[in-house]
MIMARLUM-156108 format. One line per 8 residues: their letters; for each residue x, y negated, z of C-alpha. Coordinates in steps of 0.001 Angstrom, whole numbers, plus 500000, padded with zeros to 6 digits. Layout:
A	X Y Z  ...
END
This chain:
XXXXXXXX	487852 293105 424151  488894 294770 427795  489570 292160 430055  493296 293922 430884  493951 292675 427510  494348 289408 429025  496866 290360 431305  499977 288490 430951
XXXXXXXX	503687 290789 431144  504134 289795 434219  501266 290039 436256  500775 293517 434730  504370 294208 435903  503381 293054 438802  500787 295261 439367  502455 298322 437849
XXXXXXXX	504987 297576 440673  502415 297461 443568  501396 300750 442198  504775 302298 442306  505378 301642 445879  501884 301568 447497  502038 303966 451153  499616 306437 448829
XXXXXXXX	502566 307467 445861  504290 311548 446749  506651 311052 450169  507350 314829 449554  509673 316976 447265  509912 315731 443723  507634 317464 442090  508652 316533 438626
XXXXXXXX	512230 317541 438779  510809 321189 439869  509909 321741 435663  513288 320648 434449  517057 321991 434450  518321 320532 437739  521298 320617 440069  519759 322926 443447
XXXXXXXX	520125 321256 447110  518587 322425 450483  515238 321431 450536  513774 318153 452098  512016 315267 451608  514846 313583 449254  516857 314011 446648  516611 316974 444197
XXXXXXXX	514194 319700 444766  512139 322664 443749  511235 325881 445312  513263 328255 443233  516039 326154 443916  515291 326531 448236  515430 330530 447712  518516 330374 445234
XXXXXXXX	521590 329744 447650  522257 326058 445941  523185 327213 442426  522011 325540 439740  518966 326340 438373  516805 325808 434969  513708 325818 437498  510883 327572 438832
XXXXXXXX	510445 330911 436985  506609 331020 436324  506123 333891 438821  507634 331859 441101  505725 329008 440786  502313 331350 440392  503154 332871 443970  503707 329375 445482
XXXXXXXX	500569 327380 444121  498334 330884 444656  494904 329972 446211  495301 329543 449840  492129 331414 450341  493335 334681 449046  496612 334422 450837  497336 331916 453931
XXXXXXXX	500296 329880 453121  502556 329790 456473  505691 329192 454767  506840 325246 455466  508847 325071 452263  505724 326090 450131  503510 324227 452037  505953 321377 451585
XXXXXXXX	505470 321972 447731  502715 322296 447331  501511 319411 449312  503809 316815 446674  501655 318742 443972  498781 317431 445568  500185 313811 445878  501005 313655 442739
XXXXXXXX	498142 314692 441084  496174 313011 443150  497908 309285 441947  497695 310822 438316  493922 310382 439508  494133 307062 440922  496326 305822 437663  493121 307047 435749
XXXXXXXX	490990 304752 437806  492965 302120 437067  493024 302314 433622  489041 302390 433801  488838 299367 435652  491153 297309 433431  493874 296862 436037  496606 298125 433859
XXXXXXXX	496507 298527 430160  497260 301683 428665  500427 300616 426339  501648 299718 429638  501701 303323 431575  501112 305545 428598  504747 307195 428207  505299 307692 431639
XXXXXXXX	501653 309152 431977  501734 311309 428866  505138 312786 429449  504393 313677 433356  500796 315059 432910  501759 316844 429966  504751 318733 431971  502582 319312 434636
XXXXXXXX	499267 320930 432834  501966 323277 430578  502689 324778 433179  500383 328153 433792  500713 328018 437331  499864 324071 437829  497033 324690 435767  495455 326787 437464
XXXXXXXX	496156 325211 440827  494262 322019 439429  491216 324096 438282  491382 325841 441546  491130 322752 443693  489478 320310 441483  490829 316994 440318  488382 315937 437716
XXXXXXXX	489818 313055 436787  493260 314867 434994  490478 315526 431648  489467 311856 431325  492986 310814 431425  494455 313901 429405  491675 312631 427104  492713 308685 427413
XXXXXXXX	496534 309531 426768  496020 311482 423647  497100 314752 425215  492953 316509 425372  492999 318443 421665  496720 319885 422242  496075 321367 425927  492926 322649 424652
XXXXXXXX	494554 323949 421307  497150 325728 423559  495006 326964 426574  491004 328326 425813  489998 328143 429405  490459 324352 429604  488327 323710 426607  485353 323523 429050
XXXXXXXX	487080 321033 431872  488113 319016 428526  484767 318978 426581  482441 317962 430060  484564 314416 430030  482035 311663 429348  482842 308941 427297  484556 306005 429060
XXXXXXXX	481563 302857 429602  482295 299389 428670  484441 297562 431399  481798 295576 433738  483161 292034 434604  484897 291674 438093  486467 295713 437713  489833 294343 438368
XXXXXXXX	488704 292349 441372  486688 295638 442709  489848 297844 441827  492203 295762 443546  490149 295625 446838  489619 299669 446377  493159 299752 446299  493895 297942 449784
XXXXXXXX	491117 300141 451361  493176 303193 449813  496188 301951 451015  494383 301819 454461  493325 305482 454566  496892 306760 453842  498114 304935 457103  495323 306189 459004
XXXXXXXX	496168 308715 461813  492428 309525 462758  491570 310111 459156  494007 312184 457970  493558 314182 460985  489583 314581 459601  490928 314890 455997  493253 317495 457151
XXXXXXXX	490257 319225 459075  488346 319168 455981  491487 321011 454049  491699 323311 456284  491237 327405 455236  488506 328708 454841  487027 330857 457700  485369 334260 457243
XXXXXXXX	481574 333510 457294  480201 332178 460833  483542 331562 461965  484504 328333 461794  487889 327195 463238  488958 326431 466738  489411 322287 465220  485802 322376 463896
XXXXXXXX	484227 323949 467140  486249 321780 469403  485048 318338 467278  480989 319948 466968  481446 320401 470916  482146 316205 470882  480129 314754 468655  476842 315140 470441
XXXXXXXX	477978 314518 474278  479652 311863 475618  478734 310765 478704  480590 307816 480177  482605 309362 482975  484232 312125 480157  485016 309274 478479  486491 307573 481159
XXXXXXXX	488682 310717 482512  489157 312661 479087  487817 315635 480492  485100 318438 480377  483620 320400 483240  484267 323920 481171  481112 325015 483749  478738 322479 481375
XXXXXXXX	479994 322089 478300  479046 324836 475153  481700 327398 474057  484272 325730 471606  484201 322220 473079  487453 320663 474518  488330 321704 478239  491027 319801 478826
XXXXXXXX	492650 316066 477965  494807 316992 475580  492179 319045 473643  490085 316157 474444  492214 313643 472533  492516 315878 469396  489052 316194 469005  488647 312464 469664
XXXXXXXX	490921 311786 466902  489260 314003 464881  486020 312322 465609  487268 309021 465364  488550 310181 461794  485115 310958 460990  483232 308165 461829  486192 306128 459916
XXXXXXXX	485812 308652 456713  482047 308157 456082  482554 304445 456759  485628 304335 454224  483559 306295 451742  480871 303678 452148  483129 300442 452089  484117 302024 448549
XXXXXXXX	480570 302754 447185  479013 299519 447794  482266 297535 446904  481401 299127 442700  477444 298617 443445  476054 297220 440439  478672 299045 438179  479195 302486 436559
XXXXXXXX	480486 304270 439432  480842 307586 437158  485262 307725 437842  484881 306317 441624  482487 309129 442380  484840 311854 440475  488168 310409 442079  486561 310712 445186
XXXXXXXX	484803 314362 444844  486999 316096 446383  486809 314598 449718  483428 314089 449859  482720 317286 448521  484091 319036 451286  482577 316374 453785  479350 318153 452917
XXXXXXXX	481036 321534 452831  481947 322351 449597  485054 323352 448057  485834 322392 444048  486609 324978 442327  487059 324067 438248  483538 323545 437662  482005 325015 440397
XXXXXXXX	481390 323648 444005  481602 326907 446344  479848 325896 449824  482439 327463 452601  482436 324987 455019  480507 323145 457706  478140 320017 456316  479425 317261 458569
XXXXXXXX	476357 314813 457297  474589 317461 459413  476160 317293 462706  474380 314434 465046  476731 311893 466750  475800 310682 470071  475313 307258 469983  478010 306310 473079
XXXXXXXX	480494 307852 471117  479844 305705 467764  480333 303166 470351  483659 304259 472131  485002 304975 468568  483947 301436 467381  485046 299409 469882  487367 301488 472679
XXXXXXXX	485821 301014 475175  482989 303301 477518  479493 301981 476951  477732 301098 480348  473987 301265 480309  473646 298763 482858  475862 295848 482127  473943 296280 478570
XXXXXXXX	470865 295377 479369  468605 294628 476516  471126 294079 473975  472616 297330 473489  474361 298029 470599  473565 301478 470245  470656 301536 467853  472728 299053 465230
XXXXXXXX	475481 301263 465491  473686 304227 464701  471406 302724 461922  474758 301392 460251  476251 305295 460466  473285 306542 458944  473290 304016 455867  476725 305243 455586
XXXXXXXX	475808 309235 455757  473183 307859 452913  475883 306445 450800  478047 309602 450913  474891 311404 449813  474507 308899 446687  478037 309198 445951  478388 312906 446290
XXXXXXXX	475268 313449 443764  477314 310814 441313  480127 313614 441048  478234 316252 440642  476719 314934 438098  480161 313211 436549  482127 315879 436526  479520 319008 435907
XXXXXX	479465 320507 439226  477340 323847 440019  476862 324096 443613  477307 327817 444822  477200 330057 447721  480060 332225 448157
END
C-alpha cells in the first residue's frame, strides 16, 4: 500500500493547503478563466482576465477565439513576442503548467493522494490540453510531466483518441515505480528548496537568461556576452570598485557598474542554479529519480543549451557547464566579500570552492542524462 494512504484528512488538507499558497503557484492573469464564458476587465494581475477580452473594449466575451489564442502562444522563435499583455499571458501559461508539473511530483512521491486532487486536476488539465493552441505551446516548450499525469488522472486514452500527434508524448510515459520509503520526507524538503528558487532574485535573473530568444547562430545576446566576459576574470580591485578598464577587458564584458552588477547577478544566479540543481539531485539519491529529472528538464536542459521541443532537444544556446569560473569569483559570490591572497595564507578556500562547483556541474550532467532518458529526448542541432 502507498504510504499517502496513511495520511490522515487533515494533514493531507494540510498539505494540499501549503500547496495552494506556496510563493511558486501563477501570480499572473488567470489562466483558467481565459477557456470559459467570462465577464471582460482591463487586463492585470487580478481579477478576471484573458487576452481576447484585453483587445475587446470590456464586453463580455465567451473567450479566446482559437486564432486568437494560436497567435498569442505562437513560438517565440518564429516571431519575437514584444507585446506586454501577451507576454503577460503567456507567462501565467507557463506557471500554471509548470505547478500542473510539480502536482505530478507530488503525487509520485506520496505527498498527496490522488482522490484528494483528482477533480480539480482532471477538470483543469483537461481544459487546458483541448485547447489546439495550448497544446501545441506545451509540445513546443516541453513539460514532460503533463503525459504522466494526463495518464495518472484518467484523461491519456481520450486526448489521444481526440488528437493523433499526442499519441507519441502519451505512449513514451513509463510506468510509475513503487513509492521508496522516506518520498514524502524528500518531497517536502524539495518543496522548501523550490519555494527558495521562486524568491530568488539572482536566479531568476539566470533562469530568465536561459529563456531568453534564441539568437541567430554565433550571436549570442548582449546578457550572455556580458556574463561570459565575468565569469573568468575577477581580479580583486574590479571587485572592489565594480568596474572594468574597457582598454583590458574582451569585447562583450561589462564596462561600467551598472553593467557590472547585472552581470554579477547573473553570475551569482548561476553559481546558485547548478548548486540548487545539485541540493535537489542528491536530496532523491538512492531513489528513482525518473519524475525529478523530467520536472526539472527544462531548466537544465537549457543550462547545457538545449531547448525542448516535444520530443526533441534542439541545441540553440550556449552550454554554461562549459564556461570556466574564476575561482575569486566562486568566492565573492559565496561569501560577499573580495578574496585577498595575502591575508589567506595557506588556507585558502579557493580550491574547496571550486572542487564543490565542479561536483555540482557533475550532478547537472547525471541529472540531465536522467531526462533524456525519462522523457525520450533526441538531442539535435538546429
Amino acid at each position: 500500500m502507498s504510504p499517502s494512504a496513511f495520511l490522515s484528512p487533515d494533514e493531507e488538507q494540510a498539505r494540499l493547503a501549503q500547496l495552494a499558497v506556496a510563493p511558486w503557484r501563477p501570480t499572473g492573469p488567470a489562466v483558467g478563466e481565459a477557456f470559459a464564458p467570462q465577464p471582460a476587465t482591463t487586463p492585470g494581475l487580478k481579477g478576471h482576465w484573458s487576452p481576447l477580452a484585453a483587445t475587446s473594449g470590456g464586453s463580455a466575451v465567451a473567450g479566446p477565439s482559437a486564432a486568437l489564442l494560436q497567435r498569442w502562444l505562437r513560438p517565440h522563435w518564429e516571431a519575437p513576442v514584444t507585446d506586454l499583455a501577451q507576454a503577460r499571458f503567456r507567462q501565467s501559461l507557463h506557471e500554471t503548467l509548470t505547478d500542473l508539473q510539480l502536482q505530478e511530483l507530488a503525487l509520485a512521491n506520496g505527498y498527496v493522494t490522488l482522490a484528494g486532487v483528482h477533480t480539480a486536476v482532471y477538470e483543469q488539465l483537461r481544459a487546458l490540453l483541448s485547447t489546439t493552441a495550448v497544446q501545441q505551446y506545451v509540445l513546443d516548450y516541453g513539460y514532460p510531466l503533463l503525459w504522466q499525469l494526463a495518464k495518472r488522472v484518467g484523461l491519456a486514452d481520450e486526448l489521444a483518441g481526440r488528437d493523433p500527434a499526442l499519441r507519441p508524448m502519451l505512449a513514451a510515459v513509463p510506468d510509475q515505480p513503487p513509492l521508496a520509503p522516506g518520498n514524502q520526507v524528500r518531497f517536502a524538503s524539495f518543496l522548501s528548496l523550490y519555494g527558495q528558487w521562486q524568491q530568488d532574485s539572482a536566479l531568476q535573473a539566470f533562469e530568465q537568461l536561459l529563456a531568453e530568444p534564441e539568437q541567430p547562430a554565433g550571436q549570442p545576446s548582449e546578457a550572455v556576452q556580458a556574463l561570459r566576459g565575468l565569469l573568468g576574470r575577477a581580479p580583486a580591485d574590479w571587485l572592489r570598485t565594480f568596474s572594468l578598464p574597457p582598454e583590458t577587458g574582451p569585447a562583450g564584458e561589462p564596462t561600467g557598474a551598472a553593467d557590472t552588477a547585472l552581470a554579477l547577478q547573473a553570475a551569482s544566479g548561476l553559481v546558485r542554479f547548478v548548486e540548487g540543481l545539485a541540493n535537489a539531485w542528491q536530496l532523491f539519491a538512492g531513489t528513482d529519480r525518473t519524475e525529478l529529472a523530467a520536472f526539472l528538464a527544462r531548466p537544465v536542459g537549457a543550462f547545457f543549451g538545449y531547448r525542448l521541443r516535444g520530443q526533441q532537444a534542439l541545441h540553440t544556446g550556449p552550454d554554461w557547464s562549459e564556461e570556466a569560473v574564476a575561482p575569486e569569483l566562486l568566492f565573492y559570490l559565496t561569501t560577499g566579500t573580495v578574496f585577498e591572497p595575502v591575508a589567506a595564507g595557506a588556507e585558502s578556500p579557493l580550491r574547496e570552492l571550486t572542487t564543490h562547483y565542479h561536483a555540482g556541474l557533475h550532478a547537472l550532467t547525471e541529472l540531465w542524462a536522467l531526462a533524456q532518458q525519462a522523457t525520450g529526448l533526441q538531442l539535435t542541432e538546429p
